[in-house]
N, C-alpha and C positions, 0 to 999 in steps of 0.2 A: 300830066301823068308821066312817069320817071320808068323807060323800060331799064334803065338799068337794074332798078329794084329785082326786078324776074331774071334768078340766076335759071342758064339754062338747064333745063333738065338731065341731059344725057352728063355736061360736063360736071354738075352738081354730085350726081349720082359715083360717077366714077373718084371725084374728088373724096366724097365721103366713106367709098369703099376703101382706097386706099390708105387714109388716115383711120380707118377704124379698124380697117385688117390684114387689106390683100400687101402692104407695102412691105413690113417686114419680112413675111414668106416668101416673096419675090426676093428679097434680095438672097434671104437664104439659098432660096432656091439657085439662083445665078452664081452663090459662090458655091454649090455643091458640083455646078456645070464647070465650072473654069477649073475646080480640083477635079476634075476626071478628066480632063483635056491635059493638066498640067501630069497628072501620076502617066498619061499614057505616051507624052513625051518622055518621059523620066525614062520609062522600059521601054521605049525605042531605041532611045539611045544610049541603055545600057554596058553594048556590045557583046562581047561573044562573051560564053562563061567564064574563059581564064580567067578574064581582066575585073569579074566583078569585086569586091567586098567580101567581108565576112559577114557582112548581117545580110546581103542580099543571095549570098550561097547559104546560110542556114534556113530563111525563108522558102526559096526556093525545092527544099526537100518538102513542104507540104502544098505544094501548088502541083506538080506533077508537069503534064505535056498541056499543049496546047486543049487539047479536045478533057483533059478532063477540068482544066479551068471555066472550060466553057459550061463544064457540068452543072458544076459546082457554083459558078453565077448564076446559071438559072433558077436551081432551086432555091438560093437565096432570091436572086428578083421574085421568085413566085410565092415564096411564104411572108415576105415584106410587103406586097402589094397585097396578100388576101387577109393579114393578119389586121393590116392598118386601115382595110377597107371597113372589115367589118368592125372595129375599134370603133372608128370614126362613128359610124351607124348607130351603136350603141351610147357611144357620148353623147350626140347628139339627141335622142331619141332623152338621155338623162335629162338635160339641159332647157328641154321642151317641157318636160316635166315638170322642173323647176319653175318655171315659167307660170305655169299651168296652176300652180300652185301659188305660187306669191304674186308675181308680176310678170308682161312681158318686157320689161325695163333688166330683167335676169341674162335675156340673150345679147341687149346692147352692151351691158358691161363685160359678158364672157366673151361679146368682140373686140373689145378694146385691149382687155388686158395685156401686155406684151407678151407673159408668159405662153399665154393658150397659143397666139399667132405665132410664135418662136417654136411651140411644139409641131404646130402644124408645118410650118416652114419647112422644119428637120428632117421629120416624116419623108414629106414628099421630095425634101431634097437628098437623103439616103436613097431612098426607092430610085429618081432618077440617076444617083452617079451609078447603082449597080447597073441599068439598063443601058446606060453611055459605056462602062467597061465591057458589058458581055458583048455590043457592039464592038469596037474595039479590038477584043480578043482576034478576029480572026485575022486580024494583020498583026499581032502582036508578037511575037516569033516566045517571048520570053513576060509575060504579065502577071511576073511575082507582084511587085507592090500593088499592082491594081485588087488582084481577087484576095491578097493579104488585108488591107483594106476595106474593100466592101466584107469582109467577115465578120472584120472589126468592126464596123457599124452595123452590122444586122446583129451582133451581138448585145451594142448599147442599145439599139432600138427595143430590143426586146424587153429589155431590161426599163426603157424611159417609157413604154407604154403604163408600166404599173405604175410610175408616177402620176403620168396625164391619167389615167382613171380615177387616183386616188384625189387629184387637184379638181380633177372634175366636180366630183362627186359631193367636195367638200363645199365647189363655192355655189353650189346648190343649194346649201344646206342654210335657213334662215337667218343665225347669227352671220356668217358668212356674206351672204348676199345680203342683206341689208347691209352693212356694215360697209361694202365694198360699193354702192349705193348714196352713202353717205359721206365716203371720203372723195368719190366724183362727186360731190356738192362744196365738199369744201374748195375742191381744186378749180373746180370751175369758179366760184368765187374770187380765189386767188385769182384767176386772167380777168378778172371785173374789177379789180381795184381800180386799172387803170384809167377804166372811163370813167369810174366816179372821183378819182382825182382830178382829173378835167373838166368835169362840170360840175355846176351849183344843182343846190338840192330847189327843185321851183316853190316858190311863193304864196301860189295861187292857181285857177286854170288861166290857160296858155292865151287867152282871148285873140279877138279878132286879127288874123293875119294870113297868109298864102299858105294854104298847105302842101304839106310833099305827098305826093299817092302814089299806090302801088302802081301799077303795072298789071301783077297778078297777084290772087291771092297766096298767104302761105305764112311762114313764120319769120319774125326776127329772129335769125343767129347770130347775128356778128355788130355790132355796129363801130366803126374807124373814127377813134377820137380824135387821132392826127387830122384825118383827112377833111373831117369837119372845120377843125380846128385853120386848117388851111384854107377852105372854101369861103370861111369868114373872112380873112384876112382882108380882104380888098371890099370888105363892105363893112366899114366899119359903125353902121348904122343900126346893124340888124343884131337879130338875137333870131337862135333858134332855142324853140322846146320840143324834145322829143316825146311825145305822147305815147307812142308805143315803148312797151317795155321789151327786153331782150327774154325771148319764148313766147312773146304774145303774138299771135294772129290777127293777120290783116284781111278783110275780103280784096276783092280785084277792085281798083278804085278808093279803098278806104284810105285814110293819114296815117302817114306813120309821125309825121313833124307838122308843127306850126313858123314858119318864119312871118317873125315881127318887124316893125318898125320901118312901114312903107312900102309901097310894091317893089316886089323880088325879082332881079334879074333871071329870065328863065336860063343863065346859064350857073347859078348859084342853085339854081332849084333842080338843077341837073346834076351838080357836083357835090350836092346833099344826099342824094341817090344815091348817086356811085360809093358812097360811105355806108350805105347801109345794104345788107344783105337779107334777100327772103327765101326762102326756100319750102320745102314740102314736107321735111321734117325738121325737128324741133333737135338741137346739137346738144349733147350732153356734155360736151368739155367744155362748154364757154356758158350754158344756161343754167347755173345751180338750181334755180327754181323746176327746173325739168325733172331733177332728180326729189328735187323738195316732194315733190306732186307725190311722186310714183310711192316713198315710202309712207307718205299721210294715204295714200290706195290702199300698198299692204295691210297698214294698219286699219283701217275703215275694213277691209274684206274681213281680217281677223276679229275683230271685234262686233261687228256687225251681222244680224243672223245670215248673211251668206254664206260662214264659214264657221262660226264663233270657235276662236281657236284664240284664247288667252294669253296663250305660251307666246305666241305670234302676237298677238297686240301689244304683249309688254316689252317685247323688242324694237319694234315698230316705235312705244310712248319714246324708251330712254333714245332712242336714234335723234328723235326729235328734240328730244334735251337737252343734248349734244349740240344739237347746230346753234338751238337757242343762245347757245353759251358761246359757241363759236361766234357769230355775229353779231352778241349784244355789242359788244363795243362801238362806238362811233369810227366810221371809215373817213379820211382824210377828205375833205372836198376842196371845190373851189369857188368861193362867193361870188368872185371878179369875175369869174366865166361868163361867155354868153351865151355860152350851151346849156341848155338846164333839161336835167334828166332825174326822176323821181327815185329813190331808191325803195322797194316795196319788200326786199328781202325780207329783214324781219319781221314785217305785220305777217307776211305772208308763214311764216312756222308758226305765230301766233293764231294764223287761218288753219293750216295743218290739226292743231292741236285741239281747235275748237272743233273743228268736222270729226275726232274722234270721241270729245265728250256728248255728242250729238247719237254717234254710235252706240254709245256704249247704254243714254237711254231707250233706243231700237231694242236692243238685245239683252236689255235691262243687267248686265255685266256688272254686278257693284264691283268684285275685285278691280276692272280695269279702270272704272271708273276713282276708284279711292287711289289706284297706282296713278291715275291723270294728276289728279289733288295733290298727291304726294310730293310726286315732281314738280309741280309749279309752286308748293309751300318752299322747296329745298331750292328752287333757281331763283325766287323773286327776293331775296336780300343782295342777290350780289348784281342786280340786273341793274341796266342804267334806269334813268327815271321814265324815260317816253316808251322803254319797254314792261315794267314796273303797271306803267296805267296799259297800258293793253291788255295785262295778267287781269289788271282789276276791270275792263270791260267786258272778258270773258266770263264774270262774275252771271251777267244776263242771262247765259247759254246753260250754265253749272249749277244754276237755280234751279232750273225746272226741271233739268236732270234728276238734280239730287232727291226731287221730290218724288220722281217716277221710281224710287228705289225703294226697299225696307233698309234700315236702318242697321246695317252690321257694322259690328264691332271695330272691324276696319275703316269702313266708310265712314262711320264715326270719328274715330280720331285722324283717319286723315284729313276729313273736313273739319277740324276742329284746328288738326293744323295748319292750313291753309287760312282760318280765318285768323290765328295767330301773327301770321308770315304779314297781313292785308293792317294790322294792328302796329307792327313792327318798322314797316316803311310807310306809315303816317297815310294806311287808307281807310279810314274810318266807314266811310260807307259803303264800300264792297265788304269790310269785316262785319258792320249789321247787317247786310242784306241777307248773306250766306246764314249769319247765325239765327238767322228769323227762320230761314227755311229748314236749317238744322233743329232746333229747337219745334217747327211745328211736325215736320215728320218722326220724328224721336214720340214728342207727344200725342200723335197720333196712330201712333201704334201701340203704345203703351195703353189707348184709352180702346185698341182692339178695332179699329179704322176698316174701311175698306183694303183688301188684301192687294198685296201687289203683286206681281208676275218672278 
């Protein structure tokens, strides 16, 4: 058992916070402290009036004396601090909403965004330089550029709050957050090439050899191709298979790897470990399938009577059409590896899309159901061939659907076109299957059948 595997929790936690939010505001923050440090050196050592400037002797006629600078910063510290509190409150209170309504997969992405932590950052780092110059002030003999400044940002602040409401608000909003949802699937993908350029796609099961175990339970995030890569090197006997996938959950004890090819040095079965990362949550920048999940959720909620919300499921199908097409293409591997790691990406939007046509016989949905048909008639000509027969095993699932339906006019010709599409790239018997089910539901309602919902 590899405690490497069990990253520890406090430093986990802190790791994830920082990467998902607190990093960039921190620094903002630290550069709003160093610019109040640096403005209150400036007007220390401005000297006496004679010797100032013209831009800092015209400045100076709206700062006044000491005590009414100090005025004048409070009331900005105090309207910046209540205006942003209760902002805050409110955006968030939106956000939770948003949540509540589509996914809570809405609040991971409004943490990640740069933009949102850049506002936050600003915020609080406006609010603290005025609170560092009103300090300040009372040793300042002369803190024109300080309260000149802090004016000037309680004025942009004012002004960037209707921004941060409006961005809010926006990426609340269904097109939006799906959308923003889907492009963290593709990105995280993008940082998976690499391990699947490093290793072979497996064969077969990983059969008899030493497995690697957890530690603790929890998820694959990460897993170090290099590092693997290196752990082999000095045994150049072995193979590993990694049996867990990156998002997949491990119990406390369960395999994440099999090493082959004779007993394994326990210090190879240590340095297997130390390559792989588990954790307590599931990392959306490196696990596309994390994000796969959440919008085949949305979509399942919308479509299914928990919600039945149409508008929301057909955003949800094309999201998914999207990736289909994104990741049909073959990813580059490595035969000669002796790493071998399954790629399940694409079956898995072909799972997504199937747990919606499942839905959509729940909630008996022909529109979304004929919009599922549509989009797989419209993606299967240009799909490679092993994505192609997945389209045509989903055939199994969109049978009994279609039968749970009546027969409109839409679900008609879109199941008419799909069985086209299944004719077109030489699948003959996914195209009869459908069209036996098309043709006895057509004809049995024509002959006045049992009614359907």
């Amino acid at each position: 058992m590899i405690p490497h595997l069990a990253t520890p929790r406090a430093l986990a936690g802190l790791r994830r916070s920082f990467s998902e939010f607190l990093g960039l505001p921190v620094v903002i923050v630290l550069g709003f402290v160093v610019l109040a440090h640096t403005i209150d050196r400036i007007d220390n050592t401005a000297g006496p009036r004679e010797g100032w400037g013209p831009l800092r002797t015209f400045l100076s006629q709206y700062v006044g004396d000491t005590q009414s600078a100090i005025s004048m910063l409070s009331t900005i510290a105090g309207s910046l601090i209540s205006v942003t509190s209760i902002t805050f409150s409110i955006l968030l209170l939106a956000v939770q909403q948003g949540a509540a309504t589509l996914n809570s997969q809405i609040v991971d992405h409004y943490l990640r965004r740069r933009a949102n932590s850049a506002w936050f950052g600003f915020f609080v780092g406006v609010s603290l330089f005025v609170l560092i110059t009103l300090v300040q002030t009372t040793h300042t003999t002369a803190p024109v550029l300080g309260v000149m400044i802090s004016t000037l940002l309680g004025a942009v602040s004012l002004v960037a709050l209707v921004v941060l409401i409006y961005t809010t608000i926006d990426q609340t909003r269904p097109v939006t957050a799906i959308a923003t949802i889907r492009e963290a699937a593709v990105a995280a993908r993008a940082r998976q090439l690499p391990l699947l350029a490093a290793t072979a796609e497996p064969s077969g099961p990983p059969g008899d050899g030493v497995p690697v175990q957890a530690a603790t339970g929890g998820y694959l995030t990460r897993i170090d191709a290099d590092g693997l890569a290196r752990a082999l090197e000095a045994h150049p006997g072995r193979r590993l298979v990694l049996t867990l996938p990156v998002g997949g959950f491990v119990p406390p004890g369960g395999a994440v790897a099999v090493l082959t090819g004779g007993p394994a040095d326990p210090a190879l079965v240590e340095a297997v470990g130390a390559a792989m990362s588990i954790e307590d949550q599931r990392d959306v920048a490196h696990d596309p399938a994390f994000s796969l999940d959440h919008i085949g959720t949305i979509g399942w909620t919308a479509i299914s009577t928990a919600r039945s919300d149409p508008a929301v499921g057909a955003i949800a199908v094309h999201a998914l059409q999207r990736l289909l097409h994104d990741w049909a293409a073959p990813v580059p591997r490595a035969p000669a590896s002796r790493i071998a790691y399954r790629d399940r990406l694409p079956d898995q939007v072909l799972d997504a899309i199937e747990s919606l046509v499942v839905a959509a016989a729940e909630s008996r949905q022909h529109q979304s159901l004929a919009l599922i048909l549509r989009a797989l008639a419209r993606s299967l000509p240009v799909l490679p061939a092993a994505q192609q027969h997945g389209v045509a095993r989903l055939v199994a699932t969109v049978a009994p659907s279609l039968a749970s339906h009546l027969p409109t006019r839409m679900l008609r010709e879109d199941a008419a076109g799909l069985i086209a599409a299944f004719r077109r790239t030489g699948r003959p018997d996914a195209a009869a299957r459908l069209s036996e089910i098309l043709a006895h539901v057509v004809e049995e309602s024509q002959d006045g059948g049992p009614g359907r919902g």
